[in-house]
N, C-alpha and C positions, 0 to 999 in steps of 0.2 A: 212596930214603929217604922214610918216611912222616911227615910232621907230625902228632902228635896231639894235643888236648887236651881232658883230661879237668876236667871239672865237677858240682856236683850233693852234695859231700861238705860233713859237716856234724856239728854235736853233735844225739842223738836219745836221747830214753828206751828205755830193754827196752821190747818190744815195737813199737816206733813204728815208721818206712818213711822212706828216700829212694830216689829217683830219679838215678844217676849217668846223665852223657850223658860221651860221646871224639866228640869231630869230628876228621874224617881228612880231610888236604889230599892227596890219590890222585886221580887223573880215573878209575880204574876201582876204584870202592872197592868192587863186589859179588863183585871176583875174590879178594877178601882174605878169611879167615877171621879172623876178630875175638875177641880173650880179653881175661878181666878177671882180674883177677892183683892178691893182697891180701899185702902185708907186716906181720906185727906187729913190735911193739920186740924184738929179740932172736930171731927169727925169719927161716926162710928164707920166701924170696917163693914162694908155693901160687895155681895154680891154683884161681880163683872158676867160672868159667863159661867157656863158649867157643860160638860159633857159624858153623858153615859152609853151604853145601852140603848137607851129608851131615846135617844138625840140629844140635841142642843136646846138650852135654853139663855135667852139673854137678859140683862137691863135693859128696861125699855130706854133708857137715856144712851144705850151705843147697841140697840141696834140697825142694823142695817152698814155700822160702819165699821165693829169689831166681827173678828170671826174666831171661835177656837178650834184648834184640831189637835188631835193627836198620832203617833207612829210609834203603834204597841212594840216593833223590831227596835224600835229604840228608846225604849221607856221613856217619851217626851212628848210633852202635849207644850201647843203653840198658843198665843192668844195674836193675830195680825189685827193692828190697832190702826186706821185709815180716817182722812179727815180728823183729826187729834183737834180739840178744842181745851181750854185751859181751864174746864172745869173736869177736865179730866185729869189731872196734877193728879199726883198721889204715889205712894208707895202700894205695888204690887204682889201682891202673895197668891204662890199659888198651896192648892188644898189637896188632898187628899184623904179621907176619912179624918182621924184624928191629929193626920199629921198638916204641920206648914213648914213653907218656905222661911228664907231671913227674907226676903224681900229687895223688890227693886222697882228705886224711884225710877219715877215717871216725869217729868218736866215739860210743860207745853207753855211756850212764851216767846214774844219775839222781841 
C-alpha cells in the first residue's frame, strides 16, 4: 500500500493556474505509474493525466493546458494546471496502482 498525499488545490479565476503536488511514501516510487484522477459533484471519477515509462498521456478536454511531471529524488509527481476553466472544478486524486490520495479541491470561479 502506497501513502499518498495530495496538495496544491485551491480557488482560481478562468483562466488562472495551480500547481498540484501527491508525495508518495514507496522506497521505489519510479517503478509506479502515477495518475491524477478529478471528480465533480455528481460525477464519475475521469481520468486527468497519467504518467509512466512509456510517457504521458492526457484528457483530451486539458490537453494542451495541464502537464504532469514527476521527481523520482522526491517521491512527487506534479500535475501544472494553466488556463483553468470551471469545468474543471473538482476534487483531485492522485493514483498510484491501488493506492489514492484524500484528495484536493479544485475551484475555478470568479
Amino acid at each position: 500500500q502506497v501513502h499518498l498525499v495530495e496538495s496544491g488545490g485551491g480557488l482560481v479565476q478562468p483562466g488562472g493556474s495551480l500547481r498540484l503536488s501527491c508525495a508518495a511514501s514507496v522506497i521505489i516510487f519510479s517503478f509506479f505509474d502515477m495518475g491524477w484522477y478529478r471528480q465533480a459533484p455528481g460525477k464519475e471519477r475521469e481520468l486527468v493525466a497519467i504518467i509512466s515509462s512509456r510517457g504521458e498521456k492526457y484528457a483530451d478536454s486539458v490537453k494542451g493546458r495541464f502537464s504532469i511531471s514527476r521527481d523520482n529524488t522526491k517521491n512527487t509527481v506534479y500535475l501544472q494546471m494553466n488556463n483553468l476553466k470551471p469545468e474543471d472544478m473538482g476534487v483531485y486524486y492522485c493514483n498510484a496502482g491501488n493506492s489514492w490520495g484524500q484528495g484536493t479541491q479544485v475551484t475555478v470561479s470568479s
